[in-house]
Structure formats: structure tokens, C-alpha cells
C-alpha positions in Angstrom: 52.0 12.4 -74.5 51.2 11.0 -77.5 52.3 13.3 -80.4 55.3 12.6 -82.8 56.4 15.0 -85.1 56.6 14.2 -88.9 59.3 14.6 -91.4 62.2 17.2 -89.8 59.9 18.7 -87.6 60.8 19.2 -83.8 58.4 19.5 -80.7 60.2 21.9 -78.6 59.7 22.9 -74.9 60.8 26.8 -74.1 63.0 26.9 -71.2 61.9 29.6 -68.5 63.6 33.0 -68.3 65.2 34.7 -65.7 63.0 37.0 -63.2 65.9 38.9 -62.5 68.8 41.1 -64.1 72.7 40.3 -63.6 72.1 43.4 -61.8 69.4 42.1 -59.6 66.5 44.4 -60.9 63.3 42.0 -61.2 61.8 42.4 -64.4 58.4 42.4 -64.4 55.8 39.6 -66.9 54.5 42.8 -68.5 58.3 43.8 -69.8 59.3 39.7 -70.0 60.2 38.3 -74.0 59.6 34.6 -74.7 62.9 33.0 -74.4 64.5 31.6 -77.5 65.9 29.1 -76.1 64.4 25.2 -75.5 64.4 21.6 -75.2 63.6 19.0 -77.8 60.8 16.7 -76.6 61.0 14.7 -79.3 62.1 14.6 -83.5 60.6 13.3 -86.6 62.9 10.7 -88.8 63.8 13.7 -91.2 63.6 14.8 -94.7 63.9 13.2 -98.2 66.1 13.6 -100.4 64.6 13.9 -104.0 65.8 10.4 -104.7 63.6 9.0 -101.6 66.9 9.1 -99.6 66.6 9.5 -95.9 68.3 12.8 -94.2 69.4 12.3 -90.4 68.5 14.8 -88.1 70.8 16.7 -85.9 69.3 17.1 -83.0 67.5 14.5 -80.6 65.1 14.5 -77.6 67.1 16.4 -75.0 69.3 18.8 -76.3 69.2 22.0 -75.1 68.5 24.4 -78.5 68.4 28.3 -79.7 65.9 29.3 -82.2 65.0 32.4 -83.8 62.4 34.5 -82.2 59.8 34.1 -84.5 60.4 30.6 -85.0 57.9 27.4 -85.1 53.8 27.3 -84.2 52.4 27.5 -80.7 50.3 24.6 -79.9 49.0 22.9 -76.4 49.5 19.5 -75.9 48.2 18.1 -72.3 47.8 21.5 -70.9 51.5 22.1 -71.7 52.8 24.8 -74.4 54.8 23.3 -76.8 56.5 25.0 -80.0 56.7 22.4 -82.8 59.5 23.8 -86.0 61.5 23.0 -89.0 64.9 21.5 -88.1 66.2 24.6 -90.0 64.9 27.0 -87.8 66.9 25.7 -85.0 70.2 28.2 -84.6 72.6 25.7 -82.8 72.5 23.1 -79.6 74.1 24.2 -76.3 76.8 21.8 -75.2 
């Protein structure tokens, strides 16, 4: 794939939910919500600081993130679905 992410943007692949409860009741696609949780594909360099001064991002292709539910822009890229956000909407990284 050839797509990189400007600025502090992040290209973000959702990780699949469950099918099934703790409990073991299968929940059906009709009654499934899009998981808020992913994995960075890849990172732009980061922001600017007013004087021109680069800000590092946090997060790097890997890491395994929560976002908010409403977070980032659909897009397909190679037939794949890919969410592409501000570093900012990103909640935290999973160790």
C-alpha cells in the first residue's frame, strides 16, 4: 500500500470483535457495534509548532490503540477498510 498519512494523522486498521458474549450467547452482525479499538498501519511525522518546530508523535505503526467511537474518516485502501484520524483522537495504546 502506498498511502502515508500527513502531518499527525494516523491510518488505523479496526481490530475484529468478538462473535460471542463472556456468556457464550453469539451476537448477531445485525446487533454488532464497530469496535473502537485498532492498529496503527502507519503515522505522519507530526505537527508544527507555531515556531516551525517539529512535534513527535506518540504512537507508531503497530501499536494496538482505543479511539472514540465516532472518531476518524472511513476510507478504502486496496479493498481493505482503513480509518485514517488526528493523533488526538486516539484515547490510549494497549500495552
Amino acid at each position: 500500500m502506498a498511502f502515508k498519512p500527513l502531518h499527525d494523522r494516523v491510518l488505523v486498521r479496526r481490530v475484529q470483535s468478538e462473535d460471542k458474549t463472556k456468556g457464550g450467547l453469539i451476537i448477531p452482525d445485525s446487533a454488532k457495534e464497530k469496535p473502537a479499538e485498532g492498529e496503527v498501519v502507519s503515522c505522519g511525522e507530526g505537527a508544527r509548532k507555531d515556531s516551525g518546530e517539529l512535534i513527535a508523535m506518540s504512537v507508531k505503526a503497530g501499536d494496538r490503540i482505543l479511539f472514540g467511537k465516532w472518531s476518524g474518516t472511513e476510507v478504502t485502501l486496496d479493498g481493505e477498510e482503513l480509518l485514517i484520524m488526528k493523533e488526538s483522537d486516539i484515547l490510549g495504546v494497549i500495552a
